[in-house]
N, C-alpha and C positions, 0 to 999 in steps of 0.2 A: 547359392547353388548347392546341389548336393541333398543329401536326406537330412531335412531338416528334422528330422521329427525321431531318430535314432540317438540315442542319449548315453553317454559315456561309463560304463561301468561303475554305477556307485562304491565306493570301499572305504568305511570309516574303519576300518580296524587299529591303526594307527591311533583314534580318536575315542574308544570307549573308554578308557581311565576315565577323562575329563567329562565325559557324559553321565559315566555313573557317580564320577563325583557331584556333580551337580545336581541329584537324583534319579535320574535316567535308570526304572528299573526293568525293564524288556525294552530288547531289540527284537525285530522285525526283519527277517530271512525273507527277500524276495524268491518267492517259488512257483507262482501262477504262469502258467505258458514254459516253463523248465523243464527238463530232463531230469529223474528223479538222482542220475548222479550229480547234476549240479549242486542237486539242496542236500545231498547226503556231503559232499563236497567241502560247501558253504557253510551249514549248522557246524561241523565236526572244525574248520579252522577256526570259527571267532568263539566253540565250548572251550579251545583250548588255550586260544587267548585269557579269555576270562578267567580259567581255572589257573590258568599261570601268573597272577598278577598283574593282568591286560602289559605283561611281555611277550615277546614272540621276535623271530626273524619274519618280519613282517614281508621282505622281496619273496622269500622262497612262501610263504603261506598264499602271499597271490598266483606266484606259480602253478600250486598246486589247483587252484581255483582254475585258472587259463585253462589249464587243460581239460577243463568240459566245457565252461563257455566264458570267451570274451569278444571283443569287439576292437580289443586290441592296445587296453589300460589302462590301470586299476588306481589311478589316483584321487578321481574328482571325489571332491565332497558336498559335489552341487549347489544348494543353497545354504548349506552350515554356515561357509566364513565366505570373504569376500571373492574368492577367486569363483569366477562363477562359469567355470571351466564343463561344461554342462552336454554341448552336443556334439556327437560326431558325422560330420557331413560326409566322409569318406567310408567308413565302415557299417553297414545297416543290421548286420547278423556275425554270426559267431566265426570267427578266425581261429582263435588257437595262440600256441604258443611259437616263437616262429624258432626256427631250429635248423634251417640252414641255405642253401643257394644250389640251384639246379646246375651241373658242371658241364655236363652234354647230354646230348637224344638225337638218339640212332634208328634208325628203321628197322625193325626186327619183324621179317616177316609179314603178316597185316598188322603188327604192335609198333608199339613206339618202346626202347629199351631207354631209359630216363636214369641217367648215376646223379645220385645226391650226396653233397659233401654236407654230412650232417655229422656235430656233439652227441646229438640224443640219439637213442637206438630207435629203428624203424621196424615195425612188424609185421604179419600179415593180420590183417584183421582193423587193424589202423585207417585213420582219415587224413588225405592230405591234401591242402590247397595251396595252389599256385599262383603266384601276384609276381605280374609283370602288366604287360601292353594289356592282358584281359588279366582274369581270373578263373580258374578251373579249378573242380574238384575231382578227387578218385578216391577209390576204395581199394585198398594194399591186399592182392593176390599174395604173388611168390616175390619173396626178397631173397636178393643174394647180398651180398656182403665182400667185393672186391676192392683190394690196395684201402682198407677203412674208411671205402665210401657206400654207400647205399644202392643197390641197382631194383628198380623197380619196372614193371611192365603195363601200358595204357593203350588204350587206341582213341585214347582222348588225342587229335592233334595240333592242339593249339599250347602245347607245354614248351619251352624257349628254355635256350642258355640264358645263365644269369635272374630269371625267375629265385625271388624268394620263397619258400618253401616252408608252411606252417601246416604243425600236427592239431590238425581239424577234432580228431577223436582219437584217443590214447587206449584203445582198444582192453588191453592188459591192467592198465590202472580204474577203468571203468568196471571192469568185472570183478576186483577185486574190492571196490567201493560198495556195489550191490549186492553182492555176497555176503557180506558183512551182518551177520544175525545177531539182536540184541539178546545179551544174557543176565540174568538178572540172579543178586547174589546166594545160594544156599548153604545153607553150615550142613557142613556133615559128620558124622560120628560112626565109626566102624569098630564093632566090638570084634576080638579075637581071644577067645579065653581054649588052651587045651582041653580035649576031650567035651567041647562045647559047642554049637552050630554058631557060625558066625553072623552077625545082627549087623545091617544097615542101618543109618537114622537117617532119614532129611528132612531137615527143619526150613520154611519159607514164609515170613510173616504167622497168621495160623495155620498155614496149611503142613500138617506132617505125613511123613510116609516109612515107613517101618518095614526092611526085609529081612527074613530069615533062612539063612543057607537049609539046606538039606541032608548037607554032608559032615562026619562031625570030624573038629579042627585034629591033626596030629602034630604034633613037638617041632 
């Protein structure tokens, strides 16, 4: 019973040493049907696996992954070794990372006033899903921040005490994953000689570029 056909987060990171010991020279980033901050996400933890001596804090680099998509964790290694820990009949799409327990909800007006006792800070801009008796999702208008717990506003109203409370979309951390522009390296050379106009060089592969101030240099 359940979705059989929803399959549990693959994550060998733990497992490339041994793969690339054994020759294994590319790995294979699932990115088809993703959000481009998943694969920006996913490429960027296991380049720096690699580049680290396939060490890493391996909990906190899943973490960072959860937070643009999981299904709720990141251990299987499907069919590599024997644990063939493979489907998830409960979870069919993306959850999140879960981050804390709905404490009460109030009627505000035609809203519902929802205080979350959460660790992780809560934004506007944010995605959160609610697991209890159902599941709901909302999109984070206004936060307030009372006694260090979270107060958000819905007119979703199916959201319950004691509801677990997963951050669906990290709003702040996605924008600052996409933003992200590749640079690529240039040597530069800045001439300064008195009573001389000052000389830029950039040098890139073949390509050079050459500027000359207008103004000449004083002491």
């Amino acid at each position: 019973k359940g979705y059989l056909l929803s399959p549990n987060d693959l994550c060998l990171m733990e497992n490339l040493k041994v793969l690339a010991k054994h020759g294994v020279t590319s790995f294979k980033i699932e990115g088809r049907l993703k959000r481009p901050a998943y694969v920006k996400a996913t490429v960027e933890s296991y380049r720096k696996i690699i580049d680290n001596n396939y060490t890493a804090n391996f909990i906190k680099e899943q973490e960072q992954i959860a937070k643009v998509f999981t299904r709720g964790k990141y251990n299987t290694t499907a069919y590599l070794y024997d644990n063939f820990d493979i489907i998830d009949t409960k979870n069919p799409a993306h959850y999140g990372a879960k981050i804390g327990e709905v404490l009460s909800v109030e009627k505000f007006k035609d809203l519902f006033k929802i205080t979350i006792k959460s660790d992780v800070s809560i934004s506007e801009g944010d995605g959160l899903k609610f697991v209890g008796n159902s599941e709901t999702s909302i999109g984070v208008g206004n936060v307030e921040v009372v006694n260090n717990n979270y107060v958000v506003y819905t007119k979703n109203s199916q959201i319950m005490v004691k509801d677990k409370v997963y951050k669906a979309l990290d709003f702040e951390f996605e924008r600052k994953l996409l933003s992200t522009t590749k640079r690529l390296p240039i040597n530069a050379k800045f001439i300064a000689n008195k009573n001389d106009y000052p000389v830029l060089e950039l040098n890139f592969l073949d390509i050079s570029i050459k500027s000359t101030g207008d103004t000449l240099l004083e002491q």
